[in-house]
C-alpha positions in Angstrom: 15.6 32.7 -11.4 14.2 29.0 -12.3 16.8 26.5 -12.1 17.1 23.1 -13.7 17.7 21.1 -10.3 15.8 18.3 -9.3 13.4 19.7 -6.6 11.9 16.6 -5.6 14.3 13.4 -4.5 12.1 11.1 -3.4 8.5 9.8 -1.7 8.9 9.2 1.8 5.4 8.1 2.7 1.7 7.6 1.6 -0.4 8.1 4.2 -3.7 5.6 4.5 -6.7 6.8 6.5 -8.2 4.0 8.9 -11.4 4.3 11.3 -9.3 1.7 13.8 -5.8 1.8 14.2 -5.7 -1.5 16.0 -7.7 -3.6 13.1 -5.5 -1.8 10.4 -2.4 -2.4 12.1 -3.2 -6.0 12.3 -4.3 -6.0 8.8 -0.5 -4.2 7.5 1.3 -6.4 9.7 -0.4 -9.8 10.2 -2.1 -10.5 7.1 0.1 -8.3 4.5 2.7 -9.5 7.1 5.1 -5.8 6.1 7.5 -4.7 9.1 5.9 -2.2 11.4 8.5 0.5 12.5 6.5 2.9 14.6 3.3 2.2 16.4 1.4 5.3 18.5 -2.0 3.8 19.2 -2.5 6.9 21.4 -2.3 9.3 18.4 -3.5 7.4 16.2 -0.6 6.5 13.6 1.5 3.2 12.6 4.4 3.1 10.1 4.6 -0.2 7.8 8.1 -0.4 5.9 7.4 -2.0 1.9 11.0 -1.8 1.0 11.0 1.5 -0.7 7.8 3.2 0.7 6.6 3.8 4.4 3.0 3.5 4.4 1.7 6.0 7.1 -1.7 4.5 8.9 -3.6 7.5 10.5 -6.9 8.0 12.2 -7.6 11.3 10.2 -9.3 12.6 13.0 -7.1 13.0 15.0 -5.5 15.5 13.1 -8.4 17.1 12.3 -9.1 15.6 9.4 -12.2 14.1 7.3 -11.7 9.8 6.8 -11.8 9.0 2.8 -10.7 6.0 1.9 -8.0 6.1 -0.9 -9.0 4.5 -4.1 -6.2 5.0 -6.4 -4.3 2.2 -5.5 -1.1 1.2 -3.7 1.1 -1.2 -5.6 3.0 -3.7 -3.0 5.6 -5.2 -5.5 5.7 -8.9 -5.1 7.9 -11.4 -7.1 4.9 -14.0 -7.8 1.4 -12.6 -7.8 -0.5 -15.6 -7.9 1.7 -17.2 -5.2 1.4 -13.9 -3.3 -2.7 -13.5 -4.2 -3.0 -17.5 -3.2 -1.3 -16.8 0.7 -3.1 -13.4 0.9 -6.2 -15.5 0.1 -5.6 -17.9 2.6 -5.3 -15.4 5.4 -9.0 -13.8 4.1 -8.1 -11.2 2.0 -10.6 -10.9 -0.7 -9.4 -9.9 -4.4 -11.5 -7.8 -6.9 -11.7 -10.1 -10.3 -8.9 -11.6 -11.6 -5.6 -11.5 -11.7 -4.9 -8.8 -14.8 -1.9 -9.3 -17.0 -1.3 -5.9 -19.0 1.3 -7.6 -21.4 4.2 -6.5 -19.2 3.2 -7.1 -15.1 0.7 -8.9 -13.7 -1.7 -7.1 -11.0 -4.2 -8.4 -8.1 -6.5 -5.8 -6.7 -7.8 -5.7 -3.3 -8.8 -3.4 -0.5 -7.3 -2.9 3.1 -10.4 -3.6 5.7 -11.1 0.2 5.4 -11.7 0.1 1.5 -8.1 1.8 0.9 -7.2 0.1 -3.1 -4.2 -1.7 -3.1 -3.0 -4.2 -5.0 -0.8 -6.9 -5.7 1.7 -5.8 -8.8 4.8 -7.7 -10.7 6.4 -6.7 -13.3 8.0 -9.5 -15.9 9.2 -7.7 -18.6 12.0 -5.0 -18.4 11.0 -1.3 -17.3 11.4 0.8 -20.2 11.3 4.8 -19.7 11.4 7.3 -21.8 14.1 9.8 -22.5 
């Protein structure tokens, strides 16, 4: 019997693959300056809190899995972009291009130090979904 129910309620986590938890960690916390809530250096994992999103950091192998750096992109929702771009900036972060307005948000791409896309994303104009 198929029913009509929502099956899926929600994203708890994206998991990011590093090659050094301790430089990533830094990176999530320091320079992105997110609120770590769980730190295992020992197996190889960090939690970073973005609001509505955990982002997982792992060493892939050691769960037995390959490293591949994630390039579809993270969006880290930010009020200002250019303010946010300008102080990410400061603290070395290097952005790909320009700041891109798509008529509705503005977005800043960059890359954690392990080449994981993320970028810098706000919205101006109302979210409008369909029906």
């Amino acid at each position: 019997m198929t029913s009509t129910a929502q099956l899926i309620t929600g994203t708890d986590f994206v998991a990011v693959h590093t090659t050094d938890i301790e430089r990533t960690v830094a990176f999530y916390g320091e320079t992105l300056g997110l609120t770590r809530s769980v730190h295992r250096p020992d197996s190889g994992f960090a939690e970073f809190e973005t609001g509505n999103l955990t982002l997982s950091i792992l060493d892939p192998k050691r769960m037995g899995l390959e490293f591949s750096a994630s390039r579809a992109g993270i969006a880290l929702h930010v009020d200002d972009v250019a303010a946010a771009r300008a102080t990410l900036e400061e603290r070395g972060v290097t952005f790909a291009g320009e700041t891109f307005d798509t008529g509705v948000c503005h977005m800043a791409f960059f890359s954690d130090p392990d080449g994981n896309a993320l970028l810098l994303h706000g919205r101006y104009r109302p979210h409008v979904t369909d029906s």
